[in-house]
C-alpha positions as CSV (number, residue, x, y, z in Angstrom):
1,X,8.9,-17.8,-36.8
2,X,5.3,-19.0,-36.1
3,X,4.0,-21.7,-34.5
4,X,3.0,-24.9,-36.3
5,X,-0.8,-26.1,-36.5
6,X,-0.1,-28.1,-33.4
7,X,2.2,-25.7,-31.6
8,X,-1.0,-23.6,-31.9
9,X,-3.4,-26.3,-30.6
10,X,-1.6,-26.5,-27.8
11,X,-1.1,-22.6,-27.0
12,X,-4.8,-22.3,-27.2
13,X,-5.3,-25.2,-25.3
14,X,-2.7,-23.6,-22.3
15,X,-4.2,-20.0,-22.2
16,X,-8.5,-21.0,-21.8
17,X,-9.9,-18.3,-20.3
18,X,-7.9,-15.7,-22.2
19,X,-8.4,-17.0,-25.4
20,X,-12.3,-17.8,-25.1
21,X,-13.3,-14.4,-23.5
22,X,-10.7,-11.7,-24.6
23,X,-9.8,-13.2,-28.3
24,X,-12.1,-12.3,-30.7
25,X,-10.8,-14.9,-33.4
26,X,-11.1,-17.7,-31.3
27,X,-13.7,-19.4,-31.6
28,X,-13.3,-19.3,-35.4
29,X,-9.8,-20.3,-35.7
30,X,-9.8,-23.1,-32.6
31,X,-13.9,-24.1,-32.2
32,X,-13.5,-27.2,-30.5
33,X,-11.1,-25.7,-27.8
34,X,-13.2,-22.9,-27.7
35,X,-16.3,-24.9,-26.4
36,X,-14.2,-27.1,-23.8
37,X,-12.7,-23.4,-22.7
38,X,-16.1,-22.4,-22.0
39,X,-17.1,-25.7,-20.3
40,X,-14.1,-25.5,-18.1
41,X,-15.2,-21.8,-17.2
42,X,-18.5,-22.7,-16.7
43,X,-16.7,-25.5,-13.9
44,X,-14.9,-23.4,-12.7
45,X,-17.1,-20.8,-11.8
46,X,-19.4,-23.3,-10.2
47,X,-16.4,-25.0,-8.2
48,X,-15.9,-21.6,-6.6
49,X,-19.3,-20.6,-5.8
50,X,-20.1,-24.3,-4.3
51,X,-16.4,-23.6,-2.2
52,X,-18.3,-19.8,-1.3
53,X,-21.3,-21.5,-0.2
54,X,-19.2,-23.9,1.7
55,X,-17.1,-21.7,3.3
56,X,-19.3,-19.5,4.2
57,X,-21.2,-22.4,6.0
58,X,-18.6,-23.4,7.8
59,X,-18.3,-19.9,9.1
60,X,-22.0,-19.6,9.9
61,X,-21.3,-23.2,12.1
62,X,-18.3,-21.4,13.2
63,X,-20.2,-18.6,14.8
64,X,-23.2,-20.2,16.1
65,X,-20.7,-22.9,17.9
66,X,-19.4,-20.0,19.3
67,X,-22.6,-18.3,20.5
68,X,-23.3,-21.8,21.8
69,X,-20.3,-21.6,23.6
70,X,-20.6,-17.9,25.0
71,X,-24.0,-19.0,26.1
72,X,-23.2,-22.2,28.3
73,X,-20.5,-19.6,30.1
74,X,-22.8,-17.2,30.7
75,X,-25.6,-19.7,32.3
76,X,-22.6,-21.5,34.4
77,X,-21.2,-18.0,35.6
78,X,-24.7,-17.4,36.6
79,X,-25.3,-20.6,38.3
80,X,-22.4,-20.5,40.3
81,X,-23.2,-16.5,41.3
82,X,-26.6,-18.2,42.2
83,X,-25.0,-20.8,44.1
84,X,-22.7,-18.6,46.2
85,X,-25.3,-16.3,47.0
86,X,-28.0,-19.1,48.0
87,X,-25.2,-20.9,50.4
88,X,-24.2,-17.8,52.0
89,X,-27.8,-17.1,53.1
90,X,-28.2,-21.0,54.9
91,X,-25.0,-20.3,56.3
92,X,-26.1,-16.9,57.9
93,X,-29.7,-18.8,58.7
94,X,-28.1,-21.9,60.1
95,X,-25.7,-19.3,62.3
96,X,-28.9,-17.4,63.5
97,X,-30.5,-20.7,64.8
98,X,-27.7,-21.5,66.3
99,X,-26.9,-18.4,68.2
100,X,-31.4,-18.0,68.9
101,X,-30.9,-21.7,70.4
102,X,-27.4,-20.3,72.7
103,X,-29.5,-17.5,73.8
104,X,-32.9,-19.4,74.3
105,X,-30.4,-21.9,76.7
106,X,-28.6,-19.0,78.7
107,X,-31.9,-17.8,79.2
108,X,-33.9,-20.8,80.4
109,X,-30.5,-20.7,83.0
110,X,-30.8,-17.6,84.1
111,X,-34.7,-17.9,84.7
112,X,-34.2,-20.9,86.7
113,X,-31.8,-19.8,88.9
């Protein structure tokens, strides 16, 4: 049983890539479907390349968002170890004036006494 003129058309029309790269009658037999098979290879292949680019973008902004991100951690874990170190030291000065100014006092006592 074959396929009509039409039947055929539209078999050639279904199966693009196949027919236009791996058929060697092809592009006698069928020359107009043959050029829009390549044409819509030829998009194709760009579609995906642009997506590539495009994804591969996104993952570049991906990574540096998160090297951003690791970053601003790392300088607020170190400003806060900063911070705790910085207060503890005007606590232990503000202590040691304190207890210099209780001894200077029990000493002014006992000298006057």
């Amino acid at each position: 049983m074959a396929a009509t003129s039409a039947e055929r058309v539209l078999y050639a029309a279904k199966s693009r890539k196949w027919n236009s790269t791996q058929n060697n009658k092809f592009h006698i037999e069928f020359p107009t479907e043959h050029a829009a098979n390549l044409e819509w290879i030829k998009k194709t292949e760009e579609e995906a390349v642009r997506r590539r680019a495009e994804e591969e973008l996104r993952g570049n902004e991906r990574q540096m968002e998160l090297e951003r991100m690791q970053q601003y951690k790392q300088q607020e874990g170190n400003k806060r170890k900063g911070d705790g170190g910085s207060g503890k030291w005007l606590l232990v000065g503000v202590v040691g004036i304190i207890v210099a100014l209780r001894a200077w006092q029990r000493y002014q006592e006992g000298t006057s006494a």
